[in-house]
N, CA, C and O of each residue as an XYZ file, in Angstrom:
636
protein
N     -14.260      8.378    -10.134
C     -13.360      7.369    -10.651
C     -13.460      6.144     -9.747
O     -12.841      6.364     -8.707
N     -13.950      5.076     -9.767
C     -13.974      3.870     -9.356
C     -12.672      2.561    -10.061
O     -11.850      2.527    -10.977
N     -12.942      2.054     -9.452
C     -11.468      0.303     -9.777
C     -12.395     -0.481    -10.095
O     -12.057     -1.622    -10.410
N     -13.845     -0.128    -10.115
C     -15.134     -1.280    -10.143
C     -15.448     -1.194    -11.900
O     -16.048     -2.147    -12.398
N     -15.054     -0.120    -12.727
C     -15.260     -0.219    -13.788
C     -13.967     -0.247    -14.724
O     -12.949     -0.055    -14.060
N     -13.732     -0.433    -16.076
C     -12.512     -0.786    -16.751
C     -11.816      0.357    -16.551
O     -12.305      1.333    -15.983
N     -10.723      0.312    -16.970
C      -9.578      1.221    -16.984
C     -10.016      2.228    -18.408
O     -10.299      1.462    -19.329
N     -10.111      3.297    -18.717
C     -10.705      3.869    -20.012
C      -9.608      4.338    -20.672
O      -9.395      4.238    -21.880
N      -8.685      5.024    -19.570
C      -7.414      6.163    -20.514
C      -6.335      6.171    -20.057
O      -6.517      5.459    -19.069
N      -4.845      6.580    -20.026
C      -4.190      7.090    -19.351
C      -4.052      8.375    -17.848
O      -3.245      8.742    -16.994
N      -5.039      8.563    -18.186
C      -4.990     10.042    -17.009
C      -6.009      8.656    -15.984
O      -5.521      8.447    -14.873
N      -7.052      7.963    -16.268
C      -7.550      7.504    -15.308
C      -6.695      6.682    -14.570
O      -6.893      6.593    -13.358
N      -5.462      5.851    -15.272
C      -4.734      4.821    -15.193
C      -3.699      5.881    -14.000
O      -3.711      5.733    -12.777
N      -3.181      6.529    -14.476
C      -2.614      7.278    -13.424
C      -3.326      8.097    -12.112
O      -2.589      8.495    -11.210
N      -4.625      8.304    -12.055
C      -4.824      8.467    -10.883
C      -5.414      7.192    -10.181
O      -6.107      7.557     -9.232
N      -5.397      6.415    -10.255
C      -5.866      5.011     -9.892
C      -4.244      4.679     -9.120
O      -4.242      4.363     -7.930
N      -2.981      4.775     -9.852
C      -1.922      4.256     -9.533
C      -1.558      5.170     -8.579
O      -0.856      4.738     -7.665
N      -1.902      6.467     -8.567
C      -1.758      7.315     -7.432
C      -2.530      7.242     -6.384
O      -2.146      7.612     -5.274
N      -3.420      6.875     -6.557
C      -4.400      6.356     -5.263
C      -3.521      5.484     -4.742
O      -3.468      5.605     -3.518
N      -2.676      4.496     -5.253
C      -2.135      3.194     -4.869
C      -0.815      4.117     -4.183
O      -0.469      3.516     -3.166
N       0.127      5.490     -4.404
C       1.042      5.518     -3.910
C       0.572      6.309     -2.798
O       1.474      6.315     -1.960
N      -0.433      6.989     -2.393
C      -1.352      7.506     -1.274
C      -1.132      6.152     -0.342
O      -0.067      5.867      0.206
N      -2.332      5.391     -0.274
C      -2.268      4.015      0.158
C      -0.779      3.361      0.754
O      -0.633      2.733      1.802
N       0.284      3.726     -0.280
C       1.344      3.085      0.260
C       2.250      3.961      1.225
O       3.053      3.571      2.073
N       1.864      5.380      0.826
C       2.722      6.188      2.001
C       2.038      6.355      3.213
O       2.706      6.445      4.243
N       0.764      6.415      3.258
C      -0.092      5.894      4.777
C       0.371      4.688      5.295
O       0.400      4.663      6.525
N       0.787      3.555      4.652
C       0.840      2.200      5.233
C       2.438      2.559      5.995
O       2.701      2.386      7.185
N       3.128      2.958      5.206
C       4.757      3.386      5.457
C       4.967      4.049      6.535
O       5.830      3.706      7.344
N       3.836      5.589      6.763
C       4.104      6.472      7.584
C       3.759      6.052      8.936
O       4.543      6.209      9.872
N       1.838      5.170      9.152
C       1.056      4.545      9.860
C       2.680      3.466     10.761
O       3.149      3.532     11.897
N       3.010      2.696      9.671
C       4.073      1.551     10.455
C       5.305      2.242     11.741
O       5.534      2.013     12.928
N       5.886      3.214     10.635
C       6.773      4.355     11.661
C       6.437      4.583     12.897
O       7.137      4.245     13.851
N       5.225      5.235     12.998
C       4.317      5.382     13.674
C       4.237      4.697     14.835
O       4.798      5.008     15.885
N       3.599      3.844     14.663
C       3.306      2.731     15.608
C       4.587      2.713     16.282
O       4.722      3.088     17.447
N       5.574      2.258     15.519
C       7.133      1.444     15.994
C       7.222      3.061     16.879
O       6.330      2.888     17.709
N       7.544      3.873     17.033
C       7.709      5.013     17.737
C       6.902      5.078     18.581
O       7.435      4.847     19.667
N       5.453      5.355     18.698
C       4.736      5.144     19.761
C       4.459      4.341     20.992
O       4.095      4.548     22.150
N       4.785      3.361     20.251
C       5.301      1.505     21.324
C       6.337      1.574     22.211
O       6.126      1.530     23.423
N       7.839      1.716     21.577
C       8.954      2.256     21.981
C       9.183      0.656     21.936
O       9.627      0.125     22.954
N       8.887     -0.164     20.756
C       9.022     -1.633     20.855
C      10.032     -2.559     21.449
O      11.215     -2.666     21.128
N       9.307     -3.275     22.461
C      10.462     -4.033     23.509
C      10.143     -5.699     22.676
O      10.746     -6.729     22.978
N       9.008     -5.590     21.554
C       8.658     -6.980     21.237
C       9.855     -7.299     19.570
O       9.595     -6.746     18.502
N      10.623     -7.904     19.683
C      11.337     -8.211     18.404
C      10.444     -8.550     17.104
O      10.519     -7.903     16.059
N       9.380     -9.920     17.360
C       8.395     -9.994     15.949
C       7.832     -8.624     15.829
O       8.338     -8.068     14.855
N       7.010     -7.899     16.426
C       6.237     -6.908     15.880
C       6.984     -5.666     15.274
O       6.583     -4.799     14.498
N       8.270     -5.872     15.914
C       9.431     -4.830     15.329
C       9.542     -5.148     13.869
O       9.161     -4.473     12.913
N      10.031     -6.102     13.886
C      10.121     -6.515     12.540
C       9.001     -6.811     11.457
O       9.317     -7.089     10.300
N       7.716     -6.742     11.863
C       6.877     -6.567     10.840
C       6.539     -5.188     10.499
O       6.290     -4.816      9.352
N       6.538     -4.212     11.855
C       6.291     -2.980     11.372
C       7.596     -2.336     10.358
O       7.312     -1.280      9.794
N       8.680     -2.778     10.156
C       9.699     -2.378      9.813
C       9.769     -2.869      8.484
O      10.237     -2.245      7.532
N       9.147     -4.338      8.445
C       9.087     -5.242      7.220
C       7.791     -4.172      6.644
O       7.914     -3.977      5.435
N       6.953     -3.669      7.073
C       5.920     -3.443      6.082
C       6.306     -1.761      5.350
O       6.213     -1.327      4.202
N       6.721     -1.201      6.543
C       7.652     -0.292      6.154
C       8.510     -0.191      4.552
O       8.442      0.710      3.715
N       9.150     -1.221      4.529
C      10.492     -1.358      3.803
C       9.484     -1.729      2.201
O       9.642     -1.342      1.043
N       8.629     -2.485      2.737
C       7.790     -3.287      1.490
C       6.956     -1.866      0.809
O       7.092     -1.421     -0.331
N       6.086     -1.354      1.891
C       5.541      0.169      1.325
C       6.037      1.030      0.198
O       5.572      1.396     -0.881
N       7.680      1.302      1.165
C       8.069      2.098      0.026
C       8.930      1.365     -1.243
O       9.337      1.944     -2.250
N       9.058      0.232     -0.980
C       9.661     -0.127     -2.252
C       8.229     -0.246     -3.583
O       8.434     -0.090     -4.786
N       6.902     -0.539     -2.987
C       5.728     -0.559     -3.730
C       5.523      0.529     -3.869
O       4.700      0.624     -4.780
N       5.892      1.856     -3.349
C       5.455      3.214     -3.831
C       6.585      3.183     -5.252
O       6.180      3.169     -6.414
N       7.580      3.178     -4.980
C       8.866      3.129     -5.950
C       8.283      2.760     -7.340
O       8.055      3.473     -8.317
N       8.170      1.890     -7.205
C       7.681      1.142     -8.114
C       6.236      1.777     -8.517
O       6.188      2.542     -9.480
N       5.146      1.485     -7.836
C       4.063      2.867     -8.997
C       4.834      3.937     -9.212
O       5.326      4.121    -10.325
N       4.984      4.537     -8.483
C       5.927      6.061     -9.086
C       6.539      5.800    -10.693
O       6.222      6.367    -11.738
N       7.541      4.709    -10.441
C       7.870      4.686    -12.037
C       6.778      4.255    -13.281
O       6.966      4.426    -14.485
N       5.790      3.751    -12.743
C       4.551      3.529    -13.766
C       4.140      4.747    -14.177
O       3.894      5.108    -15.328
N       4.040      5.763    -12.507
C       3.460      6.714    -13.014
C       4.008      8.306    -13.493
O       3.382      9.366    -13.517
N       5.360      8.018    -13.839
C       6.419      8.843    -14.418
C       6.403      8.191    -16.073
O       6.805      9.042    -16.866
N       6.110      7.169    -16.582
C       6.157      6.646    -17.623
C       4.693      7.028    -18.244
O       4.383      7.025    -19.435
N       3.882      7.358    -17.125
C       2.678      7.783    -18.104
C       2.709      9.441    -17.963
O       1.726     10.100    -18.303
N       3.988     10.104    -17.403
C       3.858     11.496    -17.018
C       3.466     12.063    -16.593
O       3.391     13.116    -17.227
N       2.784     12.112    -15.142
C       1.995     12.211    -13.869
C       2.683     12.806    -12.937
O       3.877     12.550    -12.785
N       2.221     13.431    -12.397
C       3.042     13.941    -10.633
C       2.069     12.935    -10.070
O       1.069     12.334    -10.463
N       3.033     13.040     -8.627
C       2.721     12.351     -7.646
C       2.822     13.191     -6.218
O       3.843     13.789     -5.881
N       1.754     13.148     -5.528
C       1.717     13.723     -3.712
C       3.230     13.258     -3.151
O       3.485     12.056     -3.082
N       4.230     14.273     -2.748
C       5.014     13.875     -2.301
C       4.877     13.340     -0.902
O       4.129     13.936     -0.127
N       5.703     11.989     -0.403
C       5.909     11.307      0.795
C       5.677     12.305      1.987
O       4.665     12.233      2.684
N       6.545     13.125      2.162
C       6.384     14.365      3.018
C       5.241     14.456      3.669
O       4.741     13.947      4.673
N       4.883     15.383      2.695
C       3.015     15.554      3.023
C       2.469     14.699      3.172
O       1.411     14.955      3.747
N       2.694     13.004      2.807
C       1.274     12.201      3.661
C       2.228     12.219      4.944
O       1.738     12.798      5.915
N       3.022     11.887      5.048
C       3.541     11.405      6.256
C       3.577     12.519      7.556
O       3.999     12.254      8.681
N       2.950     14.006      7.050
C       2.959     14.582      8.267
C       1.335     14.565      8.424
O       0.766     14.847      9.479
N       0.703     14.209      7.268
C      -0.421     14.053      7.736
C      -0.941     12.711      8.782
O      -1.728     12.912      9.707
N      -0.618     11.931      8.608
C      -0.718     10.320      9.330
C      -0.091     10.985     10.696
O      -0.750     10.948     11.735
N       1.311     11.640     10.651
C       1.865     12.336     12.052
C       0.384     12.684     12.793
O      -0.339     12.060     13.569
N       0.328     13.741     12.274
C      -0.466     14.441     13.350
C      -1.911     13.358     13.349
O      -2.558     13.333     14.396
N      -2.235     12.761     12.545
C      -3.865     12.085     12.496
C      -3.533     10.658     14.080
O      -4.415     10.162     14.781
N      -1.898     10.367     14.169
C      -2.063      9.159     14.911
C      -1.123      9.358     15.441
O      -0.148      8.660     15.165
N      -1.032     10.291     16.325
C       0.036     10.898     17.457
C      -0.456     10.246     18.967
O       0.083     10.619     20.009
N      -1.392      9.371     18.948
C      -2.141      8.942     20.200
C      -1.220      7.475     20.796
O      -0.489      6.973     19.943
N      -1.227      7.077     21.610
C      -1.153      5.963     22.513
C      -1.289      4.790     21.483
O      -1.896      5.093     20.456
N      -0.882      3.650     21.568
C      -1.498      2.447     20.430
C      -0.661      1.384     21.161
O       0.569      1.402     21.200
N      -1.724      0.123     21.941
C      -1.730     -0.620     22.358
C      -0.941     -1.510     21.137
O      -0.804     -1.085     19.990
N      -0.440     -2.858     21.628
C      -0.119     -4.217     20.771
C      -1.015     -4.761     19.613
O      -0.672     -5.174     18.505
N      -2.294     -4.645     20.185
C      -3.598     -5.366     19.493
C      -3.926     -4.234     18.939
O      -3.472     -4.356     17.801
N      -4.553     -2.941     19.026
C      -4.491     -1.888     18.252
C      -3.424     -1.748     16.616
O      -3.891     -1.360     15.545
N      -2.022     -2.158     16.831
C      -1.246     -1.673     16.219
C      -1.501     -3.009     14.774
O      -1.520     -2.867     13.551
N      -1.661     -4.238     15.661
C      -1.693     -5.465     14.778
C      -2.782     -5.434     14.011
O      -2.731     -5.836     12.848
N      -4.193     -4.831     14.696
C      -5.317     -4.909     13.547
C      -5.000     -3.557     12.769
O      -5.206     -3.656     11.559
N      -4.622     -2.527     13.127
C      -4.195     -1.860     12.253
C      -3.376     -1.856     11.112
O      -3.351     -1.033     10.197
N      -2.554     -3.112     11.311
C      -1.784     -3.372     10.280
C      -2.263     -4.313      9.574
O      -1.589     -4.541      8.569
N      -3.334     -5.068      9.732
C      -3.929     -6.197      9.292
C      -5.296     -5.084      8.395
O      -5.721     -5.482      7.310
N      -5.660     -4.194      8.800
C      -6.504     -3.387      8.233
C      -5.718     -2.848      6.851
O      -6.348     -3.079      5.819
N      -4.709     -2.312      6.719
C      -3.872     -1.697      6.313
C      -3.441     -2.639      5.054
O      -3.455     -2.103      3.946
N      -3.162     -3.634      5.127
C      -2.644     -5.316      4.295
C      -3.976     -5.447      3.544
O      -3.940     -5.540      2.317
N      -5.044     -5.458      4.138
C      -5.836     -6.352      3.412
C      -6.543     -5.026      2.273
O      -6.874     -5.232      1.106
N      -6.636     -3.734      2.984
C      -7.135     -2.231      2.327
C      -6.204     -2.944      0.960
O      -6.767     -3.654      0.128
N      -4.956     -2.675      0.907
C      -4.038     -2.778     -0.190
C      -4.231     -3.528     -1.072
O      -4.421     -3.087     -2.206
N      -4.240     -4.952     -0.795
C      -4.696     -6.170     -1.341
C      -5.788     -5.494     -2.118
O      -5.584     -4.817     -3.126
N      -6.942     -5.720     -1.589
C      -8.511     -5.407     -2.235
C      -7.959     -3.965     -3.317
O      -8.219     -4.074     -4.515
N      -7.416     -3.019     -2.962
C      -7.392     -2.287     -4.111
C      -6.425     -2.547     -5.157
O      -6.499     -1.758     -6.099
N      -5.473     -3.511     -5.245
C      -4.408     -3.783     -6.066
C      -5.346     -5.288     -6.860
O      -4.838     -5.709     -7.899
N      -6.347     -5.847     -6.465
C      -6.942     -6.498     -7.309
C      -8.121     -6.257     -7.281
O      -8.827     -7.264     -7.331
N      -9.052     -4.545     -7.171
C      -9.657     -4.328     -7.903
C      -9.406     -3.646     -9.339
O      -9.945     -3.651    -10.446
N      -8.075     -2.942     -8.593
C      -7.794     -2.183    -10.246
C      -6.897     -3.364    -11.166
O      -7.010     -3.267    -12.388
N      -5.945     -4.556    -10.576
C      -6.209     -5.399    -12.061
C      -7.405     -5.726    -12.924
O      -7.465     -5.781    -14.152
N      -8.546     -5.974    -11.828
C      -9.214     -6.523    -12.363
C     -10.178     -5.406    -13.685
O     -10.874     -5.695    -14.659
N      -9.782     -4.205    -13.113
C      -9.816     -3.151    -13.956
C      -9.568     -2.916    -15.194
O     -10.207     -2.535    -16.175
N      -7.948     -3.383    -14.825
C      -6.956     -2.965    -15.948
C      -7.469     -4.124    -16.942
O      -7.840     -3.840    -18.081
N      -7.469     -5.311    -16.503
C      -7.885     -6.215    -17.615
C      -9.483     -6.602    -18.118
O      -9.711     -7.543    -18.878
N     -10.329     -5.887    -17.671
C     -11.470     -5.598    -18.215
C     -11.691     -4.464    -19.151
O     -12.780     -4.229    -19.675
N     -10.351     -3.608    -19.380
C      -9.896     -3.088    -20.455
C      -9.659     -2.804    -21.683
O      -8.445     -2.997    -21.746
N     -10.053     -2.420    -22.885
C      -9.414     -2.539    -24.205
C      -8.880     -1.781    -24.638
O      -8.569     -1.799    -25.829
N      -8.364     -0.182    -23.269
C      -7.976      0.636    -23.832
C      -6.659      0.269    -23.895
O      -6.241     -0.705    -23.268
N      -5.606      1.301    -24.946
C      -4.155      1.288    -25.216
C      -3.817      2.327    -23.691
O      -4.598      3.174    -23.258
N      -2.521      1.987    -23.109
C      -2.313      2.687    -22.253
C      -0.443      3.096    -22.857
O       0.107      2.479    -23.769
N       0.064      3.999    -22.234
C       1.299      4.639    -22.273
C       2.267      3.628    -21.533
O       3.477      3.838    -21.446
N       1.913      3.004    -21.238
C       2.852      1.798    -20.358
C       2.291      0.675    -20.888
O       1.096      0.504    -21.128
N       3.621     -0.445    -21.144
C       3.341     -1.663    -21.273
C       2.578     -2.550    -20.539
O       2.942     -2.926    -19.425
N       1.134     -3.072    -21.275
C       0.100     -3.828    -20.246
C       0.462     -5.085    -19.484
O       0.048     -5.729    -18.520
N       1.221     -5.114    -20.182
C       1.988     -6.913    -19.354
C       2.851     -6.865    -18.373
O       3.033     -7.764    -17.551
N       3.541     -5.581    -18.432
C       4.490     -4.791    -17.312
C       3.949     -4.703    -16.138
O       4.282     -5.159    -15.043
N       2.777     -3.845    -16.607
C       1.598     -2.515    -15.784
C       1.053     -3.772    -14.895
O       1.068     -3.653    -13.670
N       0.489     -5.179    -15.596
C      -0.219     -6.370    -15.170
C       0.673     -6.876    -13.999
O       0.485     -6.844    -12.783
N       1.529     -7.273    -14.624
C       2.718     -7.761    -13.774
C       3.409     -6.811    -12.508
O       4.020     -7.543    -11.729
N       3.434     -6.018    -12.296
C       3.875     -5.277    -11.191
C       2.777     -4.831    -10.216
O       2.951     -4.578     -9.024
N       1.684     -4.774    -10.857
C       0.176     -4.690     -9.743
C       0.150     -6.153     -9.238
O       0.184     -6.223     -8.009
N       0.085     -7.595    -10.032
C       0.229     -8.615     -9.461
C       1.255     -9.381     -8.657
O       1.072    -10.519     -8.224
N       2.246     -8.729     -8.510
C       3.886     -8.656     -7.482
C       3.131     -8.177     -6.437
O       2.695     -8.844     -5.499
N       2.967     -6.795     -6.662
C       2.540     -5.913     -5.009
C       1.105     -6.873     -4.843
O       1.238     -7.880     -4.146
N       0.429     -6.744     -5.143
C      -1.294     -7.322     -4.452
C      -0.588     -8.913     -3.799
O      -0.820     -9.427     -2.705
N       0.216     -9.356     -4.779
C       0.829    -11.257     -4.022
C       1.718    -10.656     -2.507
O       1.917    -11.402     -1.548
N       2.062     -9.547     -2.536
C       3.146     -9.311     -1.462
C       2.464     -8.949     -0.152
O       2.769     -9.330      0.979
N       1.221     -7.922     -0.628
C      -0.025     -7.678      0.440
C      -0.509     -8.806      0.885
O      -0.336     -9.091      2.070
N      -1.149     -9.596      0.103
C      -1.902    -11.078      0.574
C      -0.946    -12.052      1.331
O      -1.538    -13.038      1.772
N       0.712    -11.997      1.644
C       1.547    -12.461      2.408
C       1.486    -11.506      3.589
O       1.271    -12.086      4.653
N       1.657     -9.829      3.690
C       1.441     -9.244      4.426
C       0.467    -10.169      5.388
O       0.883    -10.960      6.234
N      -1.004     -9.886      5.059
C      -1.905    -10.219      5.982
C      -1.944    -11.519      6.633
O      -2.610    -11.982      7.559
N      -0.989    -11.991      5.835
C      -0.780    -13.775      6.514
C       0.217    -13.437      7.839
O       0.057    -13.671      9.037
N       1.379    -12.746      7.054
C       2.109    -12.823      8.078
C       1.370    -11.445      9.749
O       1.623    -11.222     10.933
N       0.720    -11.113      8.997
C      -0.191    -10.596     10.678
C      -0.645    -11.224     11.462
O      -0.441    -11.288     12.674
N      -1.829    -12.151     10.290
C      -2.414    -12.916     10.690
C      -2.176    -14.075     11.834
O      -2.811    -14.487     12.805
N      -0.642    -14.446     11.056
C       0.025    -15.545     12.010
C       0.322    -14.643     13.161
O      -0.109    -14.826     14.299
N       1.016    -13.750     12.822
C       1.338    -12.561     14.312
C       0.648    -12.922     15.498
O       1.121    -13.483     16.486
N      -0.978    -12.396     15.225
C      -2.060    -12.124     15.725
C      -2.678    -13.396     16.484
O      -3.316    -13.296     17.532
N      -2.370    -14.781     15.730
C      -2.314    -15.928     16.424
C      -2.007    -16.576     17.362
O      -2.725    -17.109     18.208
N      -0.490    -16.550     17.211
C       0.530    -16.193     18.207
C       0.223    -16.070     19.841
O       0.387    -16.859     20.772
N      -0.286    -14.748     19.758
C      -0.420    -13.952     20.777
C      -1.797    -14.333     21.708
O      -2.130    -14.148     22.878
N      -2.177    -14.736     20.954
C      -4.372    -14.848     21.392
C      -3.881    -15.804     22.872
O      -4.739    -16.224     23.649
């Protein structure tokens, strides 16, 4: 299953959007993470890991209900998040944590406008409204592409 070719069916449409709530509970769990490992004495980086946090799961929220409307399970939060636990239980410097989160922003981005670009290279009928489905992938991918700005500027900052 690739985002590089059209959207064909519903079952593809939903594991595509589940790829996207994977993606968002790594970004969620990864942010926790960090902010715990740091033991953050820096206020901006607090607040972006916390901001990306908050943004994650409100973008999981949101596929989830796309992908309850097309009647899908979804990997519960849980399980990624003890997986990311144990995968990044290590030490994580300032600059570590920032390209990680800048890695993390832009991953999102690129897959939230490969699969529009998916969805609308499309002619299939899907179980969810396409203008909805359009519109809520193009909210989250605009919110990622601010993400990486606001790293970006972070990351500036600091140099």
């Amino acid at each position: 299953m690739s985002v590089q070719q059209p959207v064909s069916n519903d079952h593809q449409l939903a594991r595509l959007l589940q790829i996207g709530v994977v993606l968002e509970e790594v970004v969620e769990a990864r942010a926790g993470e960090h902010a715990r490992a740091l033991e953050l004495e820096d206020p901006e980086l607090e607040a972006l890991l916390d901001e990306a946090a908050r943004e994650s799961a409100d973008h999981r929220d949101r596929l989830e209900t796309l992908i309850d409307d097309l009647e899908a399970d979804t990997i519960p939060f849980e399980e990624i998040k003890g997986l990311v636990t144990a995968q990044y239980e290590s030490e994580a410097d300032f600059d570590g944590v920032l390209y990680d989160q800048l890695c993390n922003e832009e991953t999102a981005y690129k897959f939230y406008d490969d699969l529009i670009g998916a969805i609308e290279a499309s002619d299939a009928t899907f179980g969810v409204d396409r203008a909805e489905l359009i519109e809520t992938l193009t909210a989250i991918r605009e919110e990622e592409a601010e993400g990486v700005e606001e790293v970006t500027e972070l990351m500036e900052t600091r140099e």
